[in-house]
C-alpha positions as CSV (number, residue, x, y, z in Angstrom):
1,X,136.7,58.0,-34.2
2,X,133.3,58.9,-36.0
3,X,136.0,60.4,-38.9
4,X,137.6,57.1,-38.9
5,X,134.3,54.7,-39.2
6,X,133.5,57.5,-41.9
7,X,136.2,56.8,-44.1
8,X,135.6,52.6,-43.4
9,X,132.1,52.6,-44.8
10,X,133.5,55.5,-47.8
11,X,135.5,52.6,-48.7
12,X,133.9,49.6,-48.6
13,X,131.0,52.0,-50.7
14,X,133.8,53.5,-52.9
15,X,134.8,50.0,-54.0
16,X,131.5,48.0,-53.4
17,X,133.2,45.7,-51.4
18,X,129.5,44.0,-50.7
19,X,130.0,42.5,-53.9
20,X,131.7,40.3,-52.3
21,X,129.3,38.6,-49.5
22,X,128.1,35.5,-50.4
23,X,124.3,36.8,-50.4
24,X,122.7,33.3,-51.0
25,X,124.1,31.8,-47.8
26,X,123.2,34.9,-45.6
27,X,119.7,34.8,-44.1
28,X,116.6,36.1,-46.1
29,X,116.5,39.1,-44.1
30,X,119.8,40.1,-44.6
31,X,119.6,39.3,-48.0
32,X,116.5,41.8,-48.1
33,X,118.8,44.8,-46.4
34,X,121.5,44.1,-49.0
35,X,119.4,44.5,-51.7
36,X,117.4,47.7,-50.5
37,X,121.0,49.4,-49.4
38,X,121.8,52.5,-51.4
39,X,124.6,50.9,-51.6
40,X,123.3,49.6,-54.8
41,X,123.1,53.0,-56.6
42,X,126.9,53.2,-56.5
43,X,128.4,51.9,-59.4
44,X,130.9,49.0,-59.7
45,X,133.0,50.3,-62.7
46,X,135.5,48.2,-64.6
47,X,137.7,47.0,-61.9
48,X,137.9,43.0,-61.2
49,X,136.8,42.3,-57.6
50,X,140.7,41.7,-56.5
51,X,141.5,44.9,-57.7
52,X,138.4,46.8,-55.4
53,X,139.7,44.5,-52.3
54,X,143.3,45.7,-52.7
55,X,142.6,49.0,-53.3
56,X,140.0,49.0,-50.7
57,X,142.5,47.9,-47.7
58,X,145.3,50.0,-48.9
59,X,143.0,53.1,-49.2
60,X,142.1,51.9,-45.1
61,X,146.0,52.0,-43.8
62,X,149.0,49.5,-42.3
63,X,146.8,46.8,-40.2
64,X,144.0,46.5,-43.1
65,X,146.8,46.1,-45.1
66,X,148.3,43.1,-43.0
67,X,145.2,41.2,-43.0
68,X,145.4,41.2,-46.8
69,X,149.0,40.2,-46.2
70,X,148.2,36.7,-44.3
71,X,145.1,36.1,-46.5
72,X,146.8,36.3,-49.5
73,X,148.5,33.2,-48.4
74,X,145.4,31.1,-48.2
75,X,144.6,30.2,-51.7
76,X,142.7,27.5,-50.3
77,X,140.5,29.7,-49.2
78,X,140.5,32.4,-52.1
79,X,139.7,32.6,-55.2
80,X,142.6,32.6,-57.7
81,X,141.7,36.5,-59.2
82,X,141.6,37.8,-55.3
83,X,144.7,35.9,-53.8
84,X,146.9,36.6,-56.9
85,X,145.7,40.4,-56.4
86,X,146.3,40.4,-52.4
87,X,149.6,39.0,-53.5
88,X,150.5,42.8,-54.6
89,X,150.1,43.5,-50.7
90,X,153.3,41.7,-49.7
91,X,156.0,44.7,-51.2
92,X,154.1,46.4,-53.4
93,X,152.0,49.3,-51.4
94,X,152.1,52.9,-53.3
95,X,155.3,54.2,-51.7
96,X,155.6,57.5,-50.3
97,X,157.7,60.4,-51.9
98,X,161.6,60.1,-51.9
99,X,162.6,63.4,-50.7
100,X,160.3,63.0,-47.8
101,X,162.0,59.1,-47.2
102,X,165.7,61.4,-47.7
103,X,164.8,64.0,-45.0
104,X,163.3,61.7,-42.7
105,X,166.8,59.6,-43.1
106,X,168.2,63.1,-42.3
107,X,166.9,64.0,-39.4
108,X,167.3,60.8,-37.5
109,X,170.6,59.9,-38.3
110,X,171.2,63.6,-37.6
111,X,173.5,63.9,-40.3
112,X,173.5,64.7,-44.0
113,X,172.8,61.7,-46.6
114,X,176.6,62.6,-47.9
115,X,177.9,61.9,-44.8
116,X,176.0,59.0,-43.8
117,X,176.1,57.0,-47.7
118,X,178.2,56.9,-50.6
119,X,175.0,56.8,-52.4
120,X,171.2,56.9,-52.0
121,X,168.4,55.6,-54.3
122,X,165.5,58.1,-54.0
123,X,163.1,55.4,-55.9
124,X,162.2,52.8,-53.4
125,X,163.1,49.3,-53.9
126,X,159.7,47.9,-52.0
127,X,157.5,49.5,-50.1
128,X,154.8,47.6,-47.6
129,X,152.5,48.8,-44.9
130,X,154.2,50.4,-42.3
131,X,158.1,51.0,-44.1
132,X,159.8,51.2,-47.5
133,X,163.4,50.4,-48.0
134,X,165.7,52.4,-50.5
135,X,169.2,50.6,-51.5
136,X,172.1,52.6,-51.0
137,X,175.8,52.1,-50.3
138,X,178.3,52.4,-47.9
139,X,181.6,54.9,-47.6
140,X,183.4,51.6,-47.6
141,X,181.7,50.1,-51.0
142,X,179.3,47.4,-49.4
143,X,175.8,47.4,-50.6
144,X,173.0,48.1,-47.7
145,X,169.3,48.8,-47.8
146,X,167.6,51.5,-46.0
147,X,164.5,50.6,-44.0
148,X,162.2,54.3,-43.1
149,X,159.0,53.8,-41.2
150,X,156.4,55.7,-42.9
151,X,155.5,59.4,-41.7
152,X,152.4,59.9,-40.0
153,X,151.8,56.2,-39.4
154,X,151.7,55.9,-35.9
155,X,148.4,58.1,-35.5
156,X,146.2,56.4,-38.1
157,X,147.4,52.5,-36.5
158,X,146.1,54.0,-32.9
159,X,142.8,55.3,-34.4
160,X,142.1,51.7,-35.8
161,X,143.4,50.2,-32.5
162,X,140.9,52.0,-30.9
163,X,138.3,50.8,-33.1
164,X,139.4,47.5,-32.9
165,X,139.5,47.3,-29.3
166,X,135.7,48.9,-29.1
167,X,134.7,45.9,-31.6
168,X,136.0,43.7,-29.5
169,X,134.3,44.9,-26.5
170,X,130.8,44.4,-27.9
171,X,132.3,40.7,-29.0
172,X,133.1,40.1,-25.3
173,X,129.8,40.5,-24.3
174,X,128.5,38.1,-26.6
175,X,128.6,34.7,-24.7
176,X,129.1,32.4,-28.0
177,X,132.2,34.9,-28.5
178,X,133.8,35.2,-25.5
179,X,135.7,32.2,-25.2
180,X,137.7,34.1,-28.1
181,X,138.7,36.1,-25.8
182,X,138.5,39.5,-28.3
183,X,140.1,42.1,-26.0
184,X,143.2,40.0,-25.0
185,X,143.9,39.1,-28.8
186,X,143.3,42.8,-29.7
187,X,146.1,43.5,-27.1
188,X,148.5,41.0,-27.8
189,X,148.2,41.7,-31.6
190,X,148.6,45.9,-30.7
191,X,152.0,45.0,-29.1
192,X,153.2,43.2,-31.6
193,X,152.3,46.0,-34.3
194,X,153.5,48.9,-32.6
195,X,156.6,46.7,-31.8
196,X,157.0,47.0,-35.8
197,X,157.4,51.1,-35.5
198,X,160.4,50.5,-33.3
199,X,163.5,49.4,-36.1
200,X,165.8,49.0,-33.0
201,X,163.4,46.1,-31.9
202,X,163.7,44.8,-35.3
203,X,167.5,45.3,-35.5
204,X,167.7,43.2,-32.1
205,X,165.3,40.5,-33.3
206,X,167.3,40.1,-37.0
207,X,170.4,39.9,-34.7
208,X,169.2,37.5,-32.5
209,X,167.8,35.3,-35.5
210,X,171.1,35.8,-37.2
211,X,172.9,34.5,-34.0
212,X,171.0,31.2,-33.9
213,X,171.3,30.3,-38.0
214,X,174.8,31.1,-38.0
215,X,176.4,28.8,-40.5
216,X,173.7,27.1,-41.1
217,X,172.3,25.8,-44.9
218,X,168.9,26.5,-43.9
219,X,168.4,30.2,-42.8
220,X,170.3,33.2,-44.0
221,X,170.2,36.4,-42.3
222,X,171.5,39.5,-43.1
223,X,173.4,41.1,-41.2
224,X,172.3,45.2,-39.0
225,X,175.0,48.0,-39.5
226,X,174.1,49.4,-35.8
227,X,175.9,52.6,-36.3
228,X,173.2,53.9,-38.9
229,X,170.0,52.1,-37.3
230,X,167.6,54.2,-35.0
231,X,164.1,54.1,-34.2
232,X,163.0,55.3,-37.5
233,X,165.9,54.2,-39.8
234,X,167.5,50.8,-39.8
235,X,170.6,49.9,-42.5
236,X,171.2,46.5,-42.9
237,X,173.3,44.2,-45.6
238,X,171.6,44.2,-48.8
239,X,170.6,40.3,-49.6
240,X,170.2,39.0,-53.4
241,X,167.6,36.1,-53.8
242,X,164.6,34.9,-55.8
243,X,161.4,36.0,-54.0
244,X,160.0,32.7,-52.3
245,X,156.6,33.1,-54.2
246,X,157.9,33.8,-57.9
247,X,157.9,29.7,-58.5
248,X,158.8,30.2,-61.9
249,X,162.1,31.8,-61.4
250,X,162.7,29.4,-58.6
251,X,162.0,26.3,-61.3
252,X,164.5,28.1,-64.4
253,X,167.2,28.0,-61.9
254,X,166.7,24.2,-60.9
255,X,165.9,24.8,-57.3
256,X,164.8,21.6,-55.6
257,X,161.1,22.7,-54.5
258,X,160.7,19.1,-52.3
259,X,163.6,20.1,-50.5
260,X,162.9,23.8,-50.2
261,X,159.0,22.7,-48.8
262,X,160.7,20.3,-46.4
263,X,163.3,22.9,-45.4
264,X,160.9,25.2,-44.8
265,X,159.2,23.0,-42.2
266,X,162.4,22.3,-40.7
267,X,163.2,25.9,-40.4
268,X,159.9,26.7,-38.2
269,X,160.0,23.2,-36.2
270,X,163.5,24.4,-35.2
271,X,163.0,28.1,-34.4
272,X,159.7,27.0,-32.4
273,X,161.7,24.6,-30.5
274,X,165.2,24.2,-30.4
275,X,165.5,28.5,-30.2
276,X,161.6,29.4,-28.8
277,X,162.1,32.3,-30.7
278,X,160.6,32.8,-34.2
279,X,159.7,34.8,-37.0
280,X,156.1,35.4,-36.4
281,X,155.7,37.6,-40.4
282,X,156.6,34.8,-42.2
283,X,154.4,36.2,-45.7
284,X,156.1,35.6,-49.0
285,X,157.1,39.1,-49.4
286,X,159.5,38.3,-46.5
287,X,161.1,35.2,-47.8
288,X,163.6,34.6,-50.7
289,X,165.7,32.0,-52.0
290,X,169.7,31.8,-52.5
291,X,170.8,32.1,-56.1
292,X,173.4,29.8,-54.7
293,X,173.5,25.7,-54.8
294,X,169.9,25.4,-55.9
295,X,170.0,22.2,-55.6
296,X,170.9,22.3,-51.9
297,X,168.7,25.7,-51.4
298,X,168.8,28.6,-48.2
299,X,166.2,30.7,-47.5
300,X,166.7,34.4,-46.7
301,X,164.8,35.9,-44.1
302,X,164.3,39.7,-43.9
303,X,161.8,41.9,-41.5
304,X,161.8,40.6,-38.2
305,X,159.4,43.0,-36.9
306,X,157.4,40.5,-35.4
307,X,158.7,37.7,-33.3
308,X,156.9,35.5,-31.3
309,X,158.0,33.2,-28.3
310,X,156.7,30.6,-25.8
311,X,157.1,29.5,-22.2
312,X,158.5,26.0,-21.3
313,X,155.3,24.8,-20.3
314,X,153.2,25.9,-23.4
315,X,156.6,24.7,-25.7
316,X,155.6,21.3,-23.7
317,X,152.1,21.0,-24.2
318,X,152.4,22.1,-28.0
319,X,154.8,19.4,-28.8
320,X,153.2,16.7,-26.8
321,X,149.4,17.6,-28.6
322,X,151.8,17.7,-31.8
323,X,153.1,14.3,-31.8
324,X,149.5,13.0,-29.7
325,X,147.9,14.1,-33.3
326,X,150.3,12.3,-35.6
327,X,150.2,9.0,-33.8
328,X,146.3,9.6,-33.6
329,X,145.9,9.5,-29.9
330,X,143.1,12.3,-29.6
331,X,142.2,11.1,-26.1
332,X,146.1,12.0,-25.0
333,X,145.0,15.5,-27.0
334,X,141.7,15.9,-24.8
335,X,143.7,14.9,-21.8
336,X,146.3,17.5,-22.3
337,X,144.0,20.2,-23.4
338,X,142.5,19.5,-19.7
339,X,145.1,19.5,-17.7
340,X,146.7,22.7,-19.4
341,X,143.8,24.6,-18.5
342,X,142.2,25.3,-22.1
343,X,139.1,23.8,-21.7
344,X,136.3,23.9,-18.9
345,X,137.8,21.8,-15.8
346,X,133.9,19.7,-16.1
347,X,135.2,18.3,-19.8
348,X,134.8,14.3,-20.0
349,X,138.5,13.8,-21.6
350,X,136.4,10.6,-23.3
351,X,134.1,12.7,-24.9
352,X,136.4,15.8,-26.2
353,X,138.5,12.9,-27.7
354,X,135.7,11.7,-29.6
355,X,134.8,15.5,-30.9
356,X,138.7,16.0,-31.8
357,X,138.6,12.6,-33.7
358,X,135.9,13.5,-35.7
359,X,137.4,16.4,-36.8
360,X,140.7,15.4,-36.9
361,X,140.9,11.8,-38.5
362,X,139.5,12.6,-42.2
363,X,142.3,14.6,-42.7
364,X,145.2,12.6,-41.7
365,X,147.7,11.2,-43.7
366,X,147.2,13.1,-46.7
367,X,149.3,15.4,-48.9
368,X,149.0,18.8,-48.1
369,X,147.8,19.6,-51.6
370,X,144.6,17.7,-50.1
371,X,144.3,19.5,-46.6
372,X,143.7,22.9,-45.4
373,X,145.0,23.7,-41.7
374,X,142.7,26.6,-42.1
375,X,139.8,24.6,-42.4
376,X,140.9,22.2,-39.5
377,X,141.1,24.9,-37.0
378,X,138.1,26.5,-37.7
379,X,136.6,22.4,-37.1
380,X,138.1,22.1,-34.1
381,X,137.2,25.7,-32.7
382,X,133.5,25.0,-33.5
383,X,133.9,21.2,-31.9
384,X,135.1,23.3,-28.9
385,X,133.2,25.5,-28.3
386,X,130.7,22.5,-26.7
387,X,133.5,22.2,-24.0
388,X,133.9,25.7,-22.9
389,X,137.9,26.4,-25.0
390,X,139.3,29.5,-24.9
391,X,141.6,30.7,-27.4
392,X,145.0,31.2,-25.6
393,X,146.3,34.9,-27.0
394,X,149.9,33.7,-26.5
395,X,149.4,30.9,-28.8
396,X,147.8,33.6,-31.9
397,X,151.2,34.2,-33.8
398,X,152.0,30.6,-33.8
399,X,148.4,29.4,-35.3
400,X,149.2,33.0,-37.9
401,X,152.5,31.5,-39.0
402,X,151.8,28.2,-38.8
403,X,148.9,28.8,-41.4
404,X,152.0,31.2,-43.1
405,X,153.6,28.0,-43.6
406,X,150.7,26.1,-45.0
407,X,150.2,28.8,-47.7
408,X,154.4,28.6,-48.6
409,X,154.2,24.8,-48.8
410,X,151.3,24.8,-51.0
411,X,153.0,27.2,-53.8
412,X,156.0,25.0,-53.2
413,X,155.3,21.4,-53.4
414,X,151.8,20.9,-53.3
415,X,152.3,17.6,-52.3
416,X,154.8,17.9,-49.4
417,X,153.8,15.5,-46.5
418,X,153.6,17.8,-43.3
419,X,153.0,14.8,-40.8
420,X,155.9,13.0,-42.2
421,X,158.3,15.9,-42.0
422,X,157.7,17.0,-38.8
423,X,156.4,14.0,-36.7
424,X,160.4,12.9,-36.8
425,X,161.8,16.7,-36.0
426,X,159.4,16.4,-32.8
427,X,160.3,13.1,-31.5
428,X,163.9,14.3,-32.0
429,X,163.1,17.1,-29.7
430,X,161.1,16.0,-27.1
431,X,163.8,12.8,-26.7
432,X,166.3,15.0,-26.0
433,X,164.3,17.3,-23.6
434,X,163.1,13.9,-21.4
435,X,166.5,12.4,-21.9
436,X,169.6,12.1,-20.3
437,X,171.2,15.0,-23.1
438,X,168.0,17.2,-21.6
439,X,169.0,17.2,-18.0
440,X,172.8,17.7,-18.8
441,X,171.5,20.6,-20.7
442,X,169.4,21.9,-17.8
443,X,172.2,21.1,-15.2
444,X,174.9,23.3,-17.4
445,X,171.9,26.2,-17.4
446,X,171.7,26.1,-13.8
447,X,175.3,25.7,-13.4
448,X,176.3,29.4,-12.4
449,X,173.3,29.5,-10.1
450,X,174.2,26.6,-8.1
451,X,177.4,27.4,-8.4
452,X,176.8,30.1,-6.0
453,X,174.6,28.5,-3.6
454,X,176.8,25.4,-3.0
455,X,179.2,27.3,-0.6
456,X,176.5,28.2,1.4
457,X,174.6,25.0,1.9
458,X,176.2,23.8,4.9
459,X,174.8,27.0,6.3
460,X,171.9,27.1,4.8
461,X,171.4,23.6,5.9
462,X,172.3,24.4,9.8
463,X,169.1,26.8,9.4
464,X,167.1,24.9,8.5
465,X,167.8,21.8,11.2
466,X,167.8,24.9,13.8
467,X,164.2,26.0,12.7
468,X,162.7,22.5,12.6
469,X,164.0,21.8,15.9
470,X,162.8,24.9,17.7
471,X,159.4,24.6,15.6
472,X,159.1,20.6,16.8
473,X,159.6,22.1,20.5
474,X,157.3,25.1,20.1
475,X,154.7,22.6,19.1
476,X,155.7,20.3,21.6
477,X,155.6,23.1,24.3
478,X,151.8,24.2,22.6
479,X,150.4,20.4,23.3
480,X,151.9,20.4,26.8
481,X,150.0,23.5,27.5
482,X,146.6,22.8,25.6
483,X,146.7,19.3,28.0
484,X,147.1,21.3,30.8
485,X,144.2,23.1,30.2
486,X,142.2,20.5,29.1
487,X,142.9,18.4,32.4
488,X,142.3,21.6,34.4
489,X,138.9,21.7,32.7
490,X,138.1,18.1,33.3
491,X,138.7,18.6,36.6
492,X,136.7,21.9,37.7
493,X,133.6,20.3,36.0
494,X,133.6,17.3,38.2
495,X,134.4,19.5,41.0
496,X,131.4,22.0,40.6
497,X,128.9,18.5,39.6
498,X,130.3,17.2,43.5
499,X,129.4,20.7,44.7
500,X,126.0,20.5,42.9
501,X,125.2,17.2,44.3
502,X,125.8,18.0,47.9
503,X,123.6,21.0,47.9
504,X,121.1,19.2,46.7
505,X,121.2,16.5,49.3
506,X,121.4,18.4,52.2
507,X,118.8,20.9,50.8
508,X,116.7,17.5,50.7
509,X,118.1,16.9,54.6
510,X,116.7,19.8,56.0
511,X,113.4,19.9,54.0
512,X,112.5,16.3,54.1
513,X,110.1,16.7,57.3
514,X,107.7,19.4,55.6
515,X,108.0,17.8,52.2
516,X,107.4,14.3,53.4
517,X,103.9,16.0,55.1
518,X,103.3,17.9,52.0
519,X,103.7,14.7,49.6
520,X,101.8,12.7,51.8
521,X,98.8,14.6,50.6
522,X,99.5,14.7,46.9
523,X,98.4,12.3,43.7
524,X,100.9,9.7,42.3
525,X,101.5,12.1,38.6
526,X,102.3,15.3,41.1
527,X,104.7,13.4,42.9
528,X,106.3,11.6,39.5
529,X,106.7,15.0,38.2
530,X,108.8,16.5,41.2
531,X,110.7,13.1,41.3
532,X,111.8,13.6,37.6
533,X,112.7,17.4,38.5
534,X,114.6,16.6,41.3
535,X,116.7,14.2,39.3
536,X,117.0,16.7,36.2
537,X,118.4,19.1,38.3
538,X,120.8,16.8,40.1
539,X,122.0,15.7,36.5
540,X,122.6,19.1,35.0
């Protein structure tokens, strides 16, 4: 750990990444500490400040390297130099050596390269983060690509796990972050990493994505040769397409960028909704474009490593807040933020509203070109965080892709319409979920179940008459039994009050001769005070 933290500050020293702080916003004492660090004495040398962040997070390993990934994406956010160098991120990682990609192949196919391909590139075709892929070709002639998780990855992605997960401890104690939930983030985002060093999970999840595009003009997905693809190797059809961020190429071959943007929209509306299952590493270096029909264009889709899905209800809630946002209903938003559970059960749904609105309505019904998702979720995090909202881990890779998609649309069409492209996707959708279509749907689903249960209604019926019968006379038999002993109650007390009574009178018989001597000798209070006694006494 103390080896790792090391090598963190070596780099960000190495490549004066504190160059890059915005000093003049910071406070004056931090501003003071930053210029007294020794940092200082370290030169910056020649390199532009891109190059130093690039270099910086691929010197510092796989999930460094994926934060440059989705931040390369936000040139909104960037400046040009720095996004077009994180850009390099996305497939272009210093590859590991061939023969150690070749014997690795080796030894988990457990067979020799001759007998496994009819040829093997040694040079690399791409290399990213975690895997390279090498092109090759099958005994049969088709063209396939080789996918090899790096060596020695898995131990340096736990050592920054572990310091991820002690940063987020310390955040959790802070109150201001602990609505952020740190630790549950850090967990959910370690599953879905490690998930990534598993090719078979990928295979399945390509598969699976293949299975729900098939045939379609929108999404092409190549296809997994299962035969060849193990934990560390996976061997998949080789695709041929115009990387989705080289606009240029896309623009000599007459693609239809409007189309493409909207398409692209379309593609994550559907997989969200219609499929709940979608590609949750939806970066540029991912994504290509057809060579074919430009003018009617189909994405490509490759590395499914990461996959996200949601349950019915939060599929539910996400539409509704959705469409509640384009038909500017914020207190339907507030409302449904309440009743899901995401904000503190005290919040006035009339005054969140009002928060989200302020927020919410400056940027609506704009071009995207003029918006930044980016900088309206960090808004509506700090609105809030008055009310007590937790972020919700499940939802993380959907707000990640989402903001994926913003950065696509913007190199795209900068002037796509988001609201207008999806607001008709989601009616669509949530019509056919309340409808009469829906509850066919959800009938067939539960067809087999019931299916098997019908035979045994009548049964199951005859139970249940059996039990509420023998319950109703339990409880009748109880009542009987609890008036009983309430009568039998009643009846002893007035017994032993008769019993009291009589004692007491003939007690008063036999001693009325000395008492009326004695009380004929005694003041008026003495006798008013064993008057009230005596009736006391009698009453109790």
């Amino acid at each position: 750990m103390i080896l790792r933290l090391t090598r963190i500050f070596w780099a960000i020293t190495r490549y004066r990444l504190d160059t890059l702080l915005p000093l003049e916003r910071m406070p004056w004492w931090l501003r003071g500490l930053f210029t007294l660090s020794p940092l200082r004495l370290v030169p910056i040398g020649e390199r532009s400040r891109g190059e130093r962040l690039r270099l910086a997070l691929e010197s510092l390993g796989p999930i460094f390297v994926k934060f440059g990934q989705m931040l390369s994406t936000r040139r909104d956010l960037l400046p040009e130099d720095i996004a077009d160098e994180l850009q390099r991120l996305q497939d272009q990682v210093p590859p590991f050596p061939g023969h150690q990609a070749m014997a690795l192949v080796e030894e988990e196919l457990a067979m020799s390269l001759e007998e496994a391909f009819a040829g093997f590139e040694p040079e690399p075709l791409a290399s990213a983060s975690v895997a390279q892929v090498h092109a090759a070709r099958l005994h049969g002639g088709e063209a396939v690509v080789v996918k090899i998780i790096r060596p020695g990855i898995e131990r340096v992605m736990r050592q920054d796990m572990a310091l991820m997960y002690r940063f987020a401890s310390v955040l959790a104690r802070i109150p201001e972050a602990r609505r952020l939930r740190p630790v549950e983030v850090v967990r959910d985002y370690e599953a879905t990493l490690f998930d990534e060093l598993d090719l078979t999970k990928e295979a399945a999840n390509t598969s699976q994505l293949k299975r729900n595009f098939k045939g379609s003009p929108l999404l092409f997905v190549p296809a997994i040769h299962w035969g060849l693809t193990h934990r560390r190797v996976m061997v998949q059809e080789r695709i041929y397409g115009v990387p989705v961020a080289d606009t240029p190429a896309l623009l000599a071959q007459g693609t239809d960028l409007k189309k493409l943007a909207e398409r692209g929209v379309e593609i994550f509306f559907t997989q969200v909704f219609r499929d709940n299952f979608f590609h949750a590493d939806m970066h540029p270096g991912n994504i290509f474009v057809s060579f074919e029909h430009p003018q009617d264009p189909q994405y490509i889709a490759i590395d499914c490593g990461i996959v996200g899905s949601l349950t019915r209800e939060d599929q539910d809630y996400l539409a509704r807040n959705l469409l509640a946002f384009f038909h500017q209903d914020y207190y339907e938003v507030a409302a449904l933020h309440i009743e899901s559970g995401w904000v503190g059960e005290g919040t006035r749904a009339n005054e969140f509203a009002a928060a989200i609105r302020t927020v919410c309505e400056p940027i609506l019904e704009k071009p995207l070109k003029d918006i930044s998702f980016g900088q309206v979720l960090l808004g509506l995090f700090q609105t809030a965080r008055r009310f007590n909202m937790e972020v919700q881990p499940q939802l993380v890779l959907l707000q990640k892709t989402l903001l994926n998609i913003e950065g696509l649309g913007r190199q795209l069409y900068p002037d796509l319409d988001l609201w207008s492209t999806a607001k008709p996707y989601l009616e669509r959708w949530m019509k056919e979920r309340a409808g009469a279509s829906g509850l066919w749907e959800s009938l067939k689903r539960q067809a087999p179940e019931l299916s098997r249960q019908l035979p045994e209604l009548p049964v199951l019926a005859h139970q249940v008459l059996t039990r509420t019968e023998l319950e109703h006379r339990q409880r009748r038999r109880q009542a009987d039994a609890m008036g009983g002993i309430s009568r039998a109650l009643s009846q002893r007390g007035r017994s032993q009050r008769r019993l009291r009574l009589g004692l007491l009178l003939l007690a008063g018989a036999l001693a009325w001769q000395p008492l009326s001597e004695w009380a004929a000798g005694q003041p008026w209070p003495a006798l008013t005070a064993a008057a009230l006694g005596v009736l006391l006494l009698a009453w109790h």
